[in-house]
Every structure is written in C-alpha cells, then in structure tokens.
C-alpha positions in Angstrom: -43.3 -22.3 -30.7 -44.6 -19.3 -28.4 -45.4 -16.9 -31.0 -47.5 -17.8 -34.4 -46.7 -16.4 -37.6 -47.5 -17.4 -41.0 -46.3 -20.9 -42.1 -45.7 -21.5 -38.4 -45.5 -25.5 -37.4 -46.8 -26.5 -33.7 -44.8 -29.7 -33.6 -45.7 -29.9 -30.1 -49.3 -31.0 -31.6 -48.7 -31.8 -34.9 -49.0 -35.5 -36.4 -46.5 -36.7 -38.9 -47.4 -39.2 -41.2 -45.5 -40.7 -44.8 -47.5 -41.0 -47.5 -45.2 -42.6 -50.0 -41.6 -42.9 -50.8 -40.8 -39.0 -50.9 -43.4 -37.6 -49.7 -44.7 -36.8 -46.0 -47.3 -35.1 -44.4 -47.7 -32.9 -41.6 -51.2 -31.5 -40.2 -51.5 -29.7 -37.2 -54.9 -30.7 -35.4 -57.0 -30.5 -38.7 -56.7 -26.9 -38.7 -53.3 -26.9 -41.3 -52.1 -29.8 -43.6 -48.3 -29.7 -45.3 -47.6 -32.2 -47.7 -44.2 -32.0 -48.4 -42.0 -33.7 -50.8 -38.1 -34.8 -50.7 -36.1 -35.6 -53.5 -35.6 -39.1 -52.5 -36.6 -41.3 -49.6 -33.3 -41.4 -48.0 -33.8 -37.8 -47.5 -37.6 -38.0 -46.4 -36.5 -40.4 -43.9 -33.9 -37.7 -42.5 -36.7 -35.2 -42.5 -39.1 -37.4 -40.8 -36.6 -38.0 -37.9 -35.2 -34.7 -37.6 -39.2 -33.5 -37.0 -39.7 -36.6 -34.1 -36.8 -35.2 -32.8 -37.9 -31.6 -32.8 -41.3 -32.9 -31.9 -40.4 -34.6 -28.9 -38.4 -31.5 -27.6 -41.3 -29.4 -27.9 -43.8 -31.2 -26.1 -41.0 -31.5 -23.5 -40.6 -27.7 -23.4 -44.3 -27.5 -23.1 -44.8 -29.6 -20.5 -42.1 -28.1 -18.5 -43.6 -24.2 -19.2 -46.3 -25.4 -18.1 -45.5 -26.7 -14.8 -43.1 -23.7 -14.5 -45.9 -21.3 -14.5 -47.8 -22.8 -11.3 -44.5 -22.9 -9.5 -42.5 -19.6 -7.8 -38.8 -18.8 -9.6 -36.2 -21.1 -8.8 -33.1 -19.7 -6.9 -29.8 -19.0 -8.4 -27.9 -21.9 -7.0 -30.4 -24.6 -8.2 -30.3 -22.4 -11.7 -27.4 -25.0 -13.2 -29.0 -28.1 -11.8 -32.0 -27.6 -13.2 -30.5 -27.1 -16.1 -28.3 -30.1 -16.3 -31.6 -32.4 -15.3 -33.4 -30.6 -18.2 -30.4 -31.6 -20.7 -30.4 -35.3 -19.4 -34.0 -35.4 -19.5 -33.9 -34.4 -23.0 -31.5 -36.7 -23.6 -33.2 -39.4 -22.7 -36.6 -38.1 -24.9 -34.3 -38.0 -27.8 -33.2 -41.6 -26.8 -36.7 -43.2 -26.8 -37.5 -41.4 -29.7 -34.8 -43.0 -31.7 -35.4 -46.2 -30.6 -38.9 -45.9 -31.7 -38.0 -45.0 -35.3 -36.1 -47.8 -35.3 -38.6 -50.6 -34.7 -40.8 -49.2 -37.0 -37.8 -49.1 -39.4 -36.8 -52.8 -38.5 -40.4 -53.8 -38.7 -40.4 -52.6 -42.1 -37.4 -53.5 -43.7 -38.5 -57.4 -42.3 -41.4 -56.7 -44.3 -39.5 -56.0 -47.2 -37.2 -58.8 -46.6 -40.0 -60.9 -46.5 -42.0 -60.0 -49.7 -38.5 -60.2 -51.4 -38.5 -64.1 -50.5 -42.0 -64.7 -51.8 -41.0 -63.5 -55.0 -41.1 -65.5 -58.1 -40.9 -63.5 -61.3 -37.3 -62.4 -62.1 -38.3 -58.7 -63.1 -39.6 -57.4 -60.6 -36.3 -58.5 -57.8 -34.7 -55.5 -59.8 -37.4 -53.2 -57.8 -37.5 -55.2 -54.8 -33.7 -55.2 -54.2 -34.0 -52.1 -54.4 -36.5 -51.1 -51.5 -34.8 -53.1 -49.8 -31.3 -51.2 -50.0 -33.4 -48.2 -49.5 -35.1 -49.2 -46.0 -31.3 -51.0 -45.0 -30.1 -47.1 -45.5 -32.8 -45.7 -43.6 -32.5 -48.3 -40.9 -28.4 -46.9 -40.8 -29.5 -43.4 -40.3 -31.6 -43.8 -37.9 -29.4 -46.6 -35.9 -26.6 -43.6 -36.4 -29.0 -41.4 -35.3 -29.3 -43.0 -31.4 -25.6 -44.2 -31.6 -24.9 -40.5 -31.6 -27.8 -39.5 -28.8 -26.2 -41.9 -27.1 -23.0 -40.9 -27.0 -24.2 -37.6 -26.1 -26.0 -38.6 -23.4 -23.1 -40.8 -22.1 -20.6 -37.9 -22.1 -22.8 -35.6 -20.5 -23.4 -37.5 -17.9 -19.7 -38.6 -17.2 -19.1 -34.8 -17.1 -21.4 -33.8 -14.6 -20.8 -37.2 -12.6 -17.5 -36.0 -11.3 -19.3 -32.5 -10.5 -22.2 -34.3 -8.7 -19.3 -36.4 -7.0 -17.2 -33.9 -5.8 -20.2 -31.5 -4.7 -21.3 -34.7 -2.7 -17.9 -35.0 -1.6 -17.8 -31.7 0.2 -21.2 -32.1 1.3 -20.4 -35.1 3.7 -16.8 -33.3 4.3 -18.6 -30.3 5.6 -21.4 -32.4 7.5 -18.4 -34.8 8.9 -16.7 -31.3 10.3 -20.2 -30.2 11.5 -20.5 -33.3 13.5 -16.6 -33.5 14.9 -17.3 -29.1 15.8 -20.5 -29.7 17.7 -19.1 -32.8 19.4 -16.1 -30.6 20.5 -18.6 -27.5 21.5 -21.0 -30.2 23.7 -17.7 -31.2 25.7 -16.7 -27.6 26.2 -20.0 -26.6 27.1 -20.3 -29.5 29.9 -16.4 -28.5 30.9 -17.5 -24.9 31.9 -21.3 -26.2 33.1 -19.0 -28.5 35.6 -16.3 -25.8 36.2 -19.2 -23.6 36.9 -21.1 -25.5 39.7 -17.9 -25.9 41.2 -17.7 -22.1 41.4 -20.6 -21.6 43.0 -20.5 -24.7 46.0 -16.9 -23.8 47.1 -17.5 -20.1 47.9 -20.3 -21.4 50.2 -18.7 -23.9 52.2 -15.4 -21.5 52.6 -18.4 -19.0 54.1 -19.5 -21.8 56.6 -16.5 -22.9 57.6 -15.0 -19.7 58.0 -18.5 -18.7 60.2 -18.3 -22.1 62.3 -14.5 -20.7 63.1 -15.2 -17.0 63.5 -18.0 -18.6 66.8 -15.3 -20.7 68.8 -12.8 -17.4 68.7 -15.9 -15.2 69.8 -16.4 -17.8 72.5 -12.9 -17.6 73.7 -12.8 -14.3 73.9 -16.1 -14.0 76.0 -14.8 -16.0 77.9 -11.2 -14.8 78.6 -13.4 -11.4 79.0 -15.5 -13.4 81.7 -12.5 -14.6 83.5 -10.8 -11.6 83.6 -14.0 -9.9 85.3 -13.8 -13.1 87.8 -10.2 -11.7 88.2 -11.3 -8.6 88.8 -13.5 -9.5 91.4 -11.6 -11.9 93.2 -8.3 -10.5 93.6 -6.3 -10.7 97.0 -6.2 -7.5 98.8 -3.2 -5.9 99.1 -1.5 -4.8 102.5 -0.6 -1.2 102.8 1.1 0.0 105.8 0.8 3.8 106.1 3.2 5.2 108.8 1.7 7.8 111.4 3.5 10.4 110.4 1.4 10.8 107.2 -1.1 12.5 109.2 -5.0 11.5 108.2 -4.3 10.8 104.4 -7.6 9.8 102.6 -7.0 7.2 100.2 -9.4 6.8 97.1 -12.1 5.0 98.6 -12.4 8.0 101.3 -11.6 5.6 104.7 -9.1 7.5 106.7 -5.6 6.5 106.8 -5.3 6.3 110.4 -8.4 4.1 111.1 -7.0 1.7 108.5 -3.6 1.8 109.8 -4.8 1.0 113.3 -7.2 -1.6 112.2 -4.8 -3.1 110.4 -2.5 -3.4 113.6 -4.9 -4.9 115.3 -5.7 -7.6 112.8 -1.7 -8.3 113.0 -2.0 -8.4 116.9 -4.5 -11.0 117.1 -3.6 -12.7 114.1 0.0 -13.1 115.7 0.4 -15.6 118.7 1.5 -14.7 122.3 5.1 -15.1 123.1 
C-alpha cells in the first residue's frame, strides 16, 4: 500500500508462513510480526491464499509504479491497452500463484497419505483420517481457486481477442487502401509527368517548322521583288509617234518632241528597205 497507517500490512514485502493447523503468521521484514489465528484450518487455508493472491498483486503493482515513474505519461489511445495487458498480466500472476499453492498442497496431502499407510495402531487412524480429509479440502479450494483464475483469464482474453482482431483487421484494410491510393497517385503522377513533356516539345518544333516555312516565303518574295526590278529595267521601249502639229511638246524626260519625232523617222527610214 502507498500510504502507512497503523496495523498497515506491506504484502508486497511481507513473508507468510503457517505455524500449525489454525494459525499463521505474517512479519513484514522483521520490523512487525502478526500471528493470527482462524477458527479452523479450512479457513486458515483460505486466508493464506487470499494473502498470496493479494501478495502477488502488490509486488506486481510495485514493480509496475516503479517503472512508471522513469517513463513519460502514456497517450490516451494506448490508455485501454495498457490496461488490458496489465489485467492479463495479472492474470497470469494469479495463475502461477495458484498453481504454486497447489504443489505444496499436493506435496503435503502425499505426505499425509503416506504416514496414514505406515500406520499400525488402530487409534490413532481416527486422527489421521482426519488430516487427511482436511488437506483433500484444502487441496479443493485451492484447485477451485485456479479453475476459477482460469476461467477468468480465458474469458478475458476471448473478449479482447475479437477486439485485437478486428482493430488488426482495419489496420491491414487501411494499409491495403494506402497501398492501392499511392499506386493510383504514382500512375497519375507519371500520366501528367508524360502529358507534361509532351507540352513542352511540341510548341518547339511547331516554332521551327513554322520558322523554316516563314524563310522559303521570304525568299520568294525577294525574289519576285528582284524580278520585278529586272522587269523594270528591261522593259521594251515603247514607240510614240507625236504628230507635228503638237508644236515642241516636252515630254517627262525633257527631250523635245520634235527631235524625237524626227529621229524616230529616220530610224523608220533606214530601218525600212528601198522599193
């Protein structure tokens, strides 16, 4: 126990010991000594267990503050595990207990069994019969004392089976999904990586293309420009005939309109053959 007040029993560090057929003793380290007395040894026995039992939980509990003290709090959702491992751990203590009472039990009611065979005088079987009834009952308590730790133990841990197996259950459920989501986001993610690099290589070869294009039209137009200007230069000259009666008309290129006229009729003369 945490606190201490008077009459107060440490079991954690107590030692239980039976003296005779009632009574029992309990000292605590030297420093306090119980003898205590039951009405019969039926009910000593059921003393005796009920303090293993209680004695085994403590030193449990005190193992377990103690190792609670060097570590932080737990968190709230490992609150009811712990707890549940706690129970099945003290389940188990009370288990081992039990089944320590009962081979000392066992060991003494063979005892008994024994010195009841090596009897020989007829008065004292009354007695011996006797002890021997009374260790048979104590070894039924205590067996009844385990069957029932046992079955304790066995439903609790069919209970929180099925918990433990569904939680585990939606644990791989959830990881399963994880797996199928990420598989589905890596095969999007190359999708749009693929879609992506396609985006960026056709705008550049539509820009070539269109610039290898745009060059033969620039040529053609230099040069239709350069053959017109070869038009321009070599064009046939036309004839004009200017009558005289125009007087001396200047045409754009400032030569006289007579000069021209008669040049002209000369160039006709001697181009044209004699009759």
């Amino acid at each position: 126990m945490r606190h201490t007040c008077r009459g107060t029993i440490n079991l954690a560090t107590a030692n239980i010991t039976v003296e005779d057929s009632c009574n029992f003793i309990i000292s605590n380290g030297g420093a306090q000594t119980y003898h205590l007395k039951a009405s019969s040894e039926v009910e000593r026995q059921r003393w005796v267990t009920a303090l293993e039992l209680a004695k085994a939980k403590a030193v449990k509990m005190l193992e377990e503050s103690d190792d609670s003290g060097d570590e932080s709090v737990s968190q709230t959702d490992k609150t009811e595990l712990q707890s549940t491992l706690r129970t099945l751990s003290s389940k188990v203590e009370d288990l081992s207990t039990c089944n320590d009472l009962i081979a000392k039990h066992g060991t003494a009611l063979q005892r008994s069994l024994s010195e009841l065979e090596s009897l020989r005088l007829p008065a004292d079987s009354t007695e011996k019969i006797k002890q021997v009834n009374e260790r048979a009952t104590l070894f039924r308590i205590t067996s009844n004392a385990m069957i029932n730790a046992c079955r304790d133990f066995l439903l609790l841990a069919q209970t929180h089976s099925k918990k433990w197996q569904k939680s585990l259950q939606h644990e791989r459920d959830q990881r399963i999904r994880l797996e199928e989501t990420l598989e589905q986001l890596a095969k999007q993610h190359n999708h749009l990586e693929r879609a992506f690099r396609g985006a960026t290589v056709l705008p550049a070869g539509a820009a070539g293309s269109g610039g290898s294009a745009k060059d033969p039209c620039c040529s053609a137009k230099g040069d239709l420009s350069d053959e017109d200007d070869d038009n321009e230069f070599f064009d046939a000259p036309e004839i004009i005939t200017v009558p005289e009666s125009m007087g001396h008309k200047r045409t754009g290129s400032n030569i006289s309109g007579t000069s021209s006229d008669i040049s002209l009729d000369e160039q006709v003369r001697s181009g044209s053959p004699d009759p």
